[in-house]
N, C-alpha and C positions, 0 to 999 in steps of 0.2 A: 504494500500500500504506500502511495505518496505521501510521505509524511509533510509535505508543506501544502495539502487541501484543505481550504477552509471554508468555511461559510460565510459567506456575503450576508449577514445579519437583514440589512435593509432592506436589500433584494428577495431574500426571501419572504418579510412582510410584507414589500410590497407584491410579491407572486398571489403572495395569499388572498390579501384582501383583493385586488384582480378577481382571482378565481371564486371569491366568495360572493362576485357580482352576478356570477353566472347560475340561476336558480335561484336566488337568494332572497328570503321573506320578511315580511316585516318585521318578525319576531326574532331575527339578526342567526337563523340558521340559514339552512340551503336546500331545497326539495328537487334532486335532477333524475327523478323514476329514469329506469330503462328505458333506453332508446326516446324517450321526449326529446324534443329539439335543449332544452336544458342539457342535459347530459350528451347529443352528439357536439352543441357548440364544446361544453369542455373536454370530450376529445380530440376538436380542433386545435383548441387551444393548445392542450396538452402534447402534442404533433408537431406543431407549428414554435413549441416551447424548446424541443426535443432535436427538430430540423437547426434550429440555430444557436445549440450547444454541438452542432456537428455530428448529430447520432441520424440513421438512418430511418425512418419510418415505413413500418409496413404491419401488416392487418392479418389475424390469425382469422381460420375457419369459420369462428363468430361474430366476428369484428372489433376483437379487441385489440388496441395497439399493440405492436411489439417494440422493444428498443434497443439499436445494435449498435455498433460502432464503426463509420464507416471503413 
């Protein structure tokens, strides 16, 4: 393991609340059922997140992302 990875503290807050927008109810959770447009945007996202850490995206059987390195 590389021992100099670290986490981007702010980056990650800010991924979060990002993500938290997507399905996200007044009562400050997130409701993204199966397959709702909720839940396929944050697979976009999630992809789209994935694509520009330089990892490969591609789609199993069901349609769940996979994540590889290219």
């Amino acid at each position: 393991m590389n021992d100099q990875l670290r986490v981007n503290g702010n980056r990650l807050i800010a991924d979060l609340e990002e993500l938290s927008r997507i399905g996200g109810t007044q009562e400050g959770g997130v409701h993204r059922p199966a397959l709702s447009e909720a839940d396929l945007e944050t697979r976009r996202w999630l992809g789209n997140k994935a694509r520009a850490a330089g990892l490969m995206v591609t789609k199993d059987g069901v349609g769940s992302p996979e994540r590889r390195p290219l």
